[in-house]
FILUM-470376 format. One line per 8 residues: number of its first residue (from 1); for each residue x negated, y negated, z negated of N, C-alpha, C, O. Coordinates in steps of 0.05 Angstrom, whole numbers, plus 5000, padded with zeros to 4 digits. Atoms other than C-alpha are relative to their C-alpha. Example, Ala and Ser with C-alpha at 12.3 -4.5 7.8 and 13.67 -1.06 7.14 Angstrom:
BEGIN
1> 4982 5024 5000 4754 5090 4844 4982 4976 5000 4961 4976 4987; 5016 5024 5001 4727 5021 4857 5015 4978 4986 5005 4956 4982
***
This chain:
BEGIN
1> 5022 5009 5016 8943 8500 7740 4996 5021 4977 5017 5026 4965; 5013 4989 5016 8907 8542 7694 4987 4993 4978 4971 4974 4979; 5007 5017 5025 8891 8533 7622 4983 5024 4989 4989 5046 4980; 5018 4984 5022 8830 8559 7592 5002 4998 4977 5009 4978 4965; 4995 5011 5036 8830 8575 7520 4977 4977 4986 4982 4966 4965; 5024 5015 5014 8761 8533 7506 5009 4970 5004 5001 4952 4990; 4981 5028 5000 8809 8470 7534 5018 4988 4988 5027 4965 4990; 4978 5015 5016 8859 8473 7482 4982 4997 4969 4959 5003 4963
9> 5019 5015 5022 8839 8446 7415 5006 5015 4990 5026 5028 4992; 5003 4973 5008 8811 8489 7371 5022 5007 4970 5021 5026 4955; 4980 4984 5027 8873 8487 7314 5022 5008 5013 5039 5020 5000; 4981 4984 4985 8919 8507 7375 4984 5029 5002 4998 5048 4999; 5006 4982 4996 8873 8558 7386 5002 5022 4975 5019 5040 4980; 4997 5005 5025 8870 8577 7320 5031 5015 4983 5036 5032 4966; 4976 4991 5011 8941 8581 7309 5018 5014 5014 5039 5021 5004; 4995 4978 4986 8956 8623 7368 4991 5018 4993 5009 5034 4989
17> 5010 4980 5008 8907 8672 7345 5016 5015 4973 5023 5039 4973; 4985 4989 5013 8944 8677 7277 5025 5006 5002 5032 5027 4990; 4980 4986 4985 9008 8682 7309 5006 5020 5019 5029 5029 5019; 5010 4980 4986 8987 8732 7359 4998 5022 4980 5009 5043 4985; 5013 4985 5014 8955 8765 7300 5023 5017 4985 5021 5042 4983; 4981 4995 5014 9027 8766 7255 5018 5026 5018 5029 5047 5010; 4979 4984 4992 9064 8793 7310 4986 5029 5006 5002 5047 5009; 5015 4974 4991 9013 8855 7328 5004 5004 4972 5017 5024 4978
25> 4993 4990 5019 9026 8868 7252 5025 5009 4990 5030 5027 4974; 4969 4996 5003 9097 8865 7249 5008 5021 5027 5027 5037 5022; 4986 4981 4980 9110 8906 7315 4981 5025 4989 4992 5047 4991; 5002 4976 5012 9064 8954 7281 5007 5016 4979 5003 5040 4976; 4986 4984 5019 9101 8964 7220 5025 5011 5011 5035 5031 5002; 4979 4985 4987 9157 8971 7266 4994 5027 5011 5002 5049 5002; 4997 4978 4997 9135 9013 7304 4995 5022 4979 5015 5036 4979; 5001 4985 5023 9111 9059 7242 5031 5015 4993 5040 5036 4985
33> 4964 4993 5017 9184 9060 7225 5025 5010 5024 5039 5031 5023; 4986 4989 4970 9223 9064 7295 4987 5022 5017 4999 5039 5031; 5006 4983 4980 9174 9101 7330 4983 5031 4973 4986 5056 4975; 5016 4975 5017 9133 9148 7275 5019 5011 4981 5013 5033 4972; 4976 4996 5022 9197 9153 7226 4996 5000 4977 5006 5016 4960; 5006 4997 5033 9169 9132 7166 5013 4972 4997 5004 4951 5005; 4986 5025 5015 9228 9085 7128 4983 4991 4981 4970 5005 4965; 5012 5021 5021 9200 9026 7092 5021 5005 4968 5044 5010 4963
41> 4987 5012 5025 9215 9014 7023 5009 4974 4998 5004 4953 5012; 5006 5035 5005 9238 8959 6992 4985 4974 5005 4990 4953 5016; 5016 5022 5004 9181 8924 6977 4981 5002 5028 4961 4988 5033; 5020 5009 4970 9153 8941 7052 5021 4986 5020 5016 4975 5041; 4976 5022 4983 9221 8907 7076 4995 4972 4994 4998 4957 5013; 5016 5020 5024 9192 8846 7021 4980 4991 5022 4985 4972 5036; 5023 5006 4981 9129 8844 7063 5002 4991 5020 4988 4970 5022; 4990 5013 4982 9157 8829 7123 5006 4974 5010 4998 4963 5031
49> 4994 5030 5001 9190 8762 7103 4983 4982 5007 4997 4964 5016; 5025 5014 4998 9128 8725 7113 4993 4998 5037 4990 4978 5051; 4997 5001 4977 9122 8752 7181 5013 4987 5017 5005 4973 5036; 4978 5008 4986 9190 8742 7202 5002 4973 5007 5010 4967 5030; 4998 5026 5020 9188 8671 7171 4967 4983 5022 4967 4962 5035; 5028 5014 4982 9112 8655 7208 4996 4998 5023 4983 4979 5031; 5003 5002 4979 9119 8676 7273 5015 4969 5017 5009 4952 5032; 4981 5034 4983 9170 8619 7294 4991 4979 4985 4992 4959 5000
57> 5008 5013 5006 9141 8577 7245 4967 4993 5020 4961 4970 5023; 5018 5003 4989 9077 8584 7286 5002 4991 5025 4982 4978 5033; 4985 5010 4974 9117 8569 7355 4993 4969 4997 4981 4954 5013; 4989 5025 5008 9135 8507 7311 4968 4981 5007 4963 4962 5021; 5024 5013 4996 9063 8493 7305 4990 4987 5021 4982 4964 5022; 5017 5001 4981 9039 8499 7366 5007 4978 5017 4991 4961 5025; 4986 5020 4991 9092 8457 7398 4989 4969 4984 4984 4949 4998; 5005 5022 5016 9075 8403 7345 4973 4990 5017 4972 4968 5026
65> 5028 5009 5004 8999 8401 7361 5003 4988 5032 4995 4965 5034; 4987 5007 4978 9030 8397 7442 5013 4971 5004 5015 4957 5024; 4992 5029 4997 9059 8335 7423 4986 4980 4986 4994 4958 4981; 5026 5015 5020 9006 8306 7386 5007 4997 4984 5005 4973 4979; 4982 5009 5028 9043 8312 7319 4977 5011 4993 4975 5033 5004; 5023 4978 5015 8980 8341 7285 5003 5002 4973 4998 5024 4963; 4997 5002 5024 8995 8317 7216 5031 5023 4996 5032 5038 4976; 4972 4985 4997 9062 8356 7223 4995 5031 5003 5005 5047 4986
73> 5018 4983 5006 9023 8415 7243 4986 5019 4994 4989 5043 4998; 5006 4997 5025 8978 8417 7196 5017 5004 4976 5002 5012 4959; 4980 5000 5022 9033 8419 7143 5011 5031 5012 5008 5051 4999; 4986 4973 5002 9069 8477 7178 4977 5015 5000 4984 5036 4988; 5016 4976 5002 8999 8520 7184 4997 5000 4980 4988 5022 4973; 5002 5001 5025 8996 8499 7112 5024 5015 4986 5019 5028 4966; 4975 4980 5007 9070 8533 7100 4991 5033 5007 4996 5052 4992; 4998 4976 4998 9049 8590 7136 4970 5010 4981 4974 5027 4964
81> 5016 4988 5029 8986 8606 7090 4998 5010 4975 4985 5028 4965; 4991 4991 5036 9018 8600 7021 5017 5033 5018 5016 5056 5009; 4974 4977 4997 9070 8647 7061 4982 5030 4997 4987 5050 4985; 5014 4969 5003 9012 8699 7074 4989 5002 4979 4986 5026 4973; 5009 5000 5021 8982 8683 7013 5023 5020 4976 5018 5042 4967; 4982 4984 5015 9042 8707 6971 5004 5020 5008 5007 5037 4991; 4997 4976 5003 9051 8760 7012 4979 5016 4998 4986 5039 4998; 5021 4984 5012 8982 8787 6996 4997 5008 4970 4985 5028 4960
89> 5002 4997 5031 8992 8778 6923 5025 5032 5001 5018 5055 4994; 4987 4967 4996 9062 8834 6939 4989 5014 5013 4996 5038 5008; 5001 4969 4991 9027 8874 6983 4972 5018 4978 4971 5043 4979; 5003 4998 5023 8979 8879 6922 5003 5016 4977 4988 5033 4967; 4987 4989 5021 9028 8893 6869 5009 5035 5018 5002 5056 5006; 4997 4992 4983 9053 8937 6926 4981 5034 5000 4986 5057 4994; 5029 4968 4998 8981 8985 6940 5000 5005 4966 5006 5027 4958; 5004 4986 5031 8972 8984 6856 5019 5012 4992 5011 5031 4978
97> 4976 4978 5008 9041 9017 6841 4990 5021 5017 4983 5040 5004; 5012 4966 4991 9014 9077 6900 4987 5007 4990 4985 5031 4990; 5024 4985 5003 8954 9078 6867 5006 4998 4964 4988 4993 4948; 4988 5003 5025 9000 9079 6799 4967 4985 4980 4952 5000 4966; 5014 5028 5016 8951 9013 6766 5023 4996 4984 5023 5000 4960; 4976 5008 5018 9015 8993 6744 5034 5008 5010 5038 5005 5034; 4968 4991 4993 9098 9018 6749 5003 4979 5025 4996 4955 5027; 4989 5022 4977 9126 8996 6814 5034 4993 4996 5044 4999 4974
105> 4968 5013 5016 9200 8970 6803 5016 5022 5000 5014 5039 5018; 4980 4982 4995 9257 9012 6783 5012 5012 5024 5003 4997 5042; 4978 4995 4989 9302 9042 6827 4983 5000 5036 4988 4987 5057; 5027 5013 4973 9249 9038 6887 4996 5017 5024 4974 5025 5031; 5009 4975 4986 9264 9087 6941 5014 4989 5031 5032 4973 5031; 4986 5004 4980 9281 9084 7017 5022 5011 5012 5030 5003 5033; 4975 4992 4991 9342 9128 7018 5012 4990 5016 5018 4998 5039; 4972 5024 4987 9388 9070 7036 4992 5001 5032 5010 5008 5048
113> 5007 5001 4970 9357 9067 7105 5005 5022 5015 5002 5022 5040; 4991 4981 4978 9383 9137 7121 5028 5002 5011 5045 5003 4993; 4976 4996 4998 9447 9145 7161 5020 5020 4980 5019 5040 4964; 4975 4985 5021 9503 9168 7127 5024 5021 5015 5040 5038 5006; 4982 4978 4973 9537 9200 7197 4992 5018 4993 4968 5017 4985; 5010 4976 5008 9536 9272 7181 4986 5008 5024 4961 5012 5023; 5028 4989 4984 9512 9295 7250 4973 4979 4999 4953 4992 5005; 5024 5016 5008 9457 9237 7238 4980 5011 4980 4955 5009 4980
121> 5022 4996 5026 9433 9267 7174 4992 5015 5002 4970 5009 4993; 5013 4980 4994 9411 9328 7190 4969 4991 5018 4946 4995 5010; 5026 5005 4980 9361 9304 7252 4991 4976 4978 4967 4970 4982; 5011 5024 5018 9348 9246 7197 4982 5018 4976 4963 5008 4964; 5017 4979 5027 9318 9300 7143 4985 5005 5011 4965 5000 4998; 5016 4987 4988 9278 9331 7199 4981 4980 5012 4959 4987 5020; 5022 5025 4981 9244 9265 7232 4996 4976 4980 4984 4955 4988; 5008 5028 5008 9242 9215 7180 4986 5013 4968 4991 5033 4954
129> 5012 4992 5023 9197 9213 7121 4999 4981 4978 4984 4961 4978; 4987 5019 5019 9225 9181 7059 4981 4987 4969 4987 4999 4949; 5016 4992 5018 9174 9160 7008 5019 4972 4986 5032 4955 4996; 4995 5027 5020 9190 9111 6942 4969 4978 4994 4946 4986 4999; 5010 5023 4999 9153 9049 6931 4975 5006 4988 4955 4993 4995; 5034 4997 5015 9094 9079 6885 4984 5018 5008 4962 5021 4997; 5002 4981 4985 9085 9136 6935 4984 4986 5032 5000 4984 5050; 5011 4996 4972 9039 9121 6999 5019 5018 5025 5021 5043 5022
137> 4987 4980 4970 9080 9150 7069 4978 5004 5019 4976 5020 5038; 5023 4983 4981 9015 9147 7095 4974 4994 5003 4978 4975 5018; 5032 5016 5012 8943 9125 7084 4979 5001 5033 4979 5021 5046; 5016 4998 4981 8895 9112 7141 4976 4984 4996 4975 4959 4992; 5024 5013 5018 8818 9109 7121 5001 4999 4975 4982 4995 4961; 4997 4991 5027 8845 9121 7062 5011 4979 4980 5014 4981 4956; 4978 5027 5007 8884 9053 7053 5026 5005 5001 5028 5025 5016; 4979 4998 4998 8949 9055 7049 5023 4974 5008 5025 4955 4992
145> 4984 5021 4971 9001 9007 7106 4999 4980 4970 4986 4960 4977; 4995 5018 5019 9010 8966 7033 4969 4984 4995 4969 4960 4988; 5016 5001 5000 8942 8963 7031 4981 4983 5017 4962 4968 5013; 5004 5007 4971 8930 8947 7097 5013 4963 5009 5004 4945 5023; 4985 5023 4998 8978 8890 7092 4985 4981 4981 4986 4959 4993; 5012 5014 5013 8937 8854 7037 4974 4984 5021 4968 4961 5027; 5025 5018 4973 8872 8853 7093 5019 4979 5013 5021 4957 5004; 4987 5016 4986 8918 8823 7144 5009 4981 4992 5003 4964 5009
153> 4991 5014 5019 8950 8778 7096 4984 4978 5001 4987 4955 5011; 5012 5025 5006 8896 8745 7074 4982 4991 5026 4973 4968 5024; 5016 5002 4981 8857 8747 7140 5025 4972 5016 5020 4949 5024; 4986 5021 4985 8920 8712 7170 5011 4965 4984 5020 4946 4997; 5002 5020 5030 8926 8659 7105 4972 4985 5007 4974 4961 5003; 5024 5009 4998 8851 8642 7121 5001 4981 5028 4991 4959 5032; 5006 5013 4983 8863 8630 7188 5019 4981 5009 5012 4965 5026; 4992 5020 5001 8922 8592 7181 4997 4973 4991 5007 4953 5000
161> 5010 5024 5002 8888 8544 7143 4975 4993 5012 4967 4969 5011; 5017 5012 4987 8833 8542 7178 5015 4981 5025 5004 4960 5030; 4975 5009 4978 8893 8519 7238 5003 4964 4982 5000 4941 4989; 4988 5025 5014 8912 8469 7186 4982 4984 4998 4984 4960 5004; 5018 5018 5007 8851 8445 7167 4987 4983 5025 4981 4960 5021; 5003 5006 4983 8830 8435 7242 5015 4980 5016 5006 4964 5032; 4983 5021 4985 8900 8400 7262 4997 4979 4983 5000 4957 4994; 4997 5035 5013 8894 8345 7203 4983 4982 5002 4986 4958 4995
169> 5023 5019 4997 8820 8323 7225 5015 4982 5013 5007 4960 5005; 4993 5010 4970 8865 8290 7289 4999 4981 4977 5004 4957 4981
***
């Protein structure tokens, strides 16, 4: 049996899309970092949480709306919103320290993420590109991945409550 998407109700749909959406953002910061070799900072490790934190939370959802818990939900697509919500406000603070608006936090650099094996460190100087937190690693369109994370953010915040708002009509 075959399930069209216009058959499931539209805050399942909804909340697949923003889950779908989280993880095509999170495997692209990965990859950025595993496959292009640019270590995160801090505060792009910070960013993450939300992700990490939404995708199974969105599982949670979906399963919920599956069992006709809708009020239940609604409540978690309402967790995951604030979640992107806050992380738009860091990725934010985040792009305004690159684009020095305001100091980004002390001590703010991605060193720590390089091996410390000596034959490691050498091919680690030559393939990885180390920037600190008020520093852009790489701008595309002329945004910067911190930058980038604010769109997504709130795009995925919008559409989680739109999820929410759709599962509590039930």
């Amino acid at each position: 049996m075959t399930v069209r998407m216009s058959m499931l109700p539209p805050a399942y749909r909804s909340g697949l899309v923003v889950m779908l959406g989280a993880m095509v953002v999170i495997l692209t910061a990965l990859g950025f970092e595993y496959i292009g070799g640019y270590a995160p900072c801090p505060l792009c490790l910070q960013q993450r949480y939300a992700y990490y934190a939404s995708i199974p939370l969105g599982v949670l959802a979906l399963v919920l709306i599956s069992a006709r818990r809708e009020r239940a939900a609604a409540l978690t697509f309402l967790v995951i919103a604030l979640a992107f919500l806050a992380n738009a406000v860091l990725a934010t603070y985040h792009a305004g320290a690159e684009w020095e608006l305001w100091p980004g936090p002390e001590g703010c650099t991605a060193a720590g993420s390089l091996s410390t094996n000596a034959g490691d460190l050498l091919r680690n100087l030559a393939t990885t590109r180390v920037a600190p937190c008020t520093q852009a690693a790489i701008r595309l369109f002329g945004v910067s991945l911190a930058g980038w994370n604010v769109v997504a953010s709130l795009a995925l915040a919008a559409g989680a409550a739109y999820a929410a708002k759709r599962a509590g009509r039930h």
